[in-house]
N, C-alpha and C positions, 0 to 999 in steps of 0.2 A: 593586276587589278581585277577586283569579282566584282562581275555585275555592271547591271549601266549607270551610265552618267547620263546625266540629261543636262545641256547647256541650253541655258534659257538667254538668250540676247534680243534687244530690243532698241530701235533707231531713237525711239522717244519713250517718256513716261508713260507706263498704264494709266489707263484712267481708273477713277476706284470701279467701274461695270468694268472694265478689261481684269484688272484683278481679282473682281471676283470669279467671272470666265474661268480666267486663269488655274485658281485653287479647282475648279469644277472637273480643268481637265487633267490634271493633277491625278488628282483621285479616280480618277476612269484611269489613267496608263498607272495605277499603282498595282493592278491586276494584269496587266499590260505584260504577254511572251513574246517577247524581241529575241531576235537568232540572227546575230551578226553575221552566223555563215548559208542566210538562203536572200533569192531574189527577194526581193520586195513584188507585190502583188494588190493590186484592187477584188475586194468582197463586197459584197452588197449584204448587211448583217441581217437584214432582214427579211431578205427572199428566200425562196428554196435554194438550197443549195449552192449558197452562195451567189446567186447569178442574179441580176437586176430582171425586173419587169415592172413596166408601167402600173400595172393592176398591183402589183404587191406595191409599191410606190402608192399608189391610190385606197388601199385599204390601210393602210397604215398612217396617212394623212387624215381618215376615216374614225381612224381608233385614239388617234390623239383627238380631234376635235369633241370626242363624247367626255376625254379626259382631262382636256385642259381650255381654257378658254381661248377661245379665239376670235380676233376682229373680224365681227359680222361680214366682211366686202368678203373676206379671204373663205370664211366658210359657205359662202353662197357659192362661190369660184369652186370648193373641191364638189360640194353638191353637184354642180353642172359641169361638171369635166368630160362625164361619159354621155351626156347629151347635148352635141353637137354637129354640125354639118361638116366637119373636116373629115375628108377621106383618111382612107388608114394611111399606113406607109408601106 
């Protein structure tokens, strides 16, 4: 056999929003390099190098809010993220 197979199994029906999801993520794994012979591994696709950090996590919550709309509560919340009284870790 060449190539993947992808088995889609589900406890219940999509709903028609889950369906669309669906097709959405579809099309994102249709560019999708699977290598059935390495570990599996966590990326952060949009940090440096791979590697998670808050501030890239916070700018990029940043760049979607200029790009897509977002409920006012949520975008006051990324605004005030980095001014706050919480010690670091």
């Amino acid at each position: 056999m060449e190539g993947l197979v992808w088995r889609w199994e589900w406890r219940d029906a999509l709903t028609q929003s889950e369906e669309h999801e669906l097709i959405n993520l579809k099309e994102l794994l249709l560019d999708a390099n699977v290598n059935p012979n390495s570990v599996d591994r966590w990326r952060w696709s949009i940090g440096y190098a791979g590697l998670f950090s808050v501030k890239s996590c916070y700018n990029f919550l940043l760049q979607i809010s200029l790009t897509e709309t977002l409920q006012p509560m949520l975008l006051e919340a990324i605004k005030k993220l980095w001014k706050n009284d919480v010690p670091s870790k």
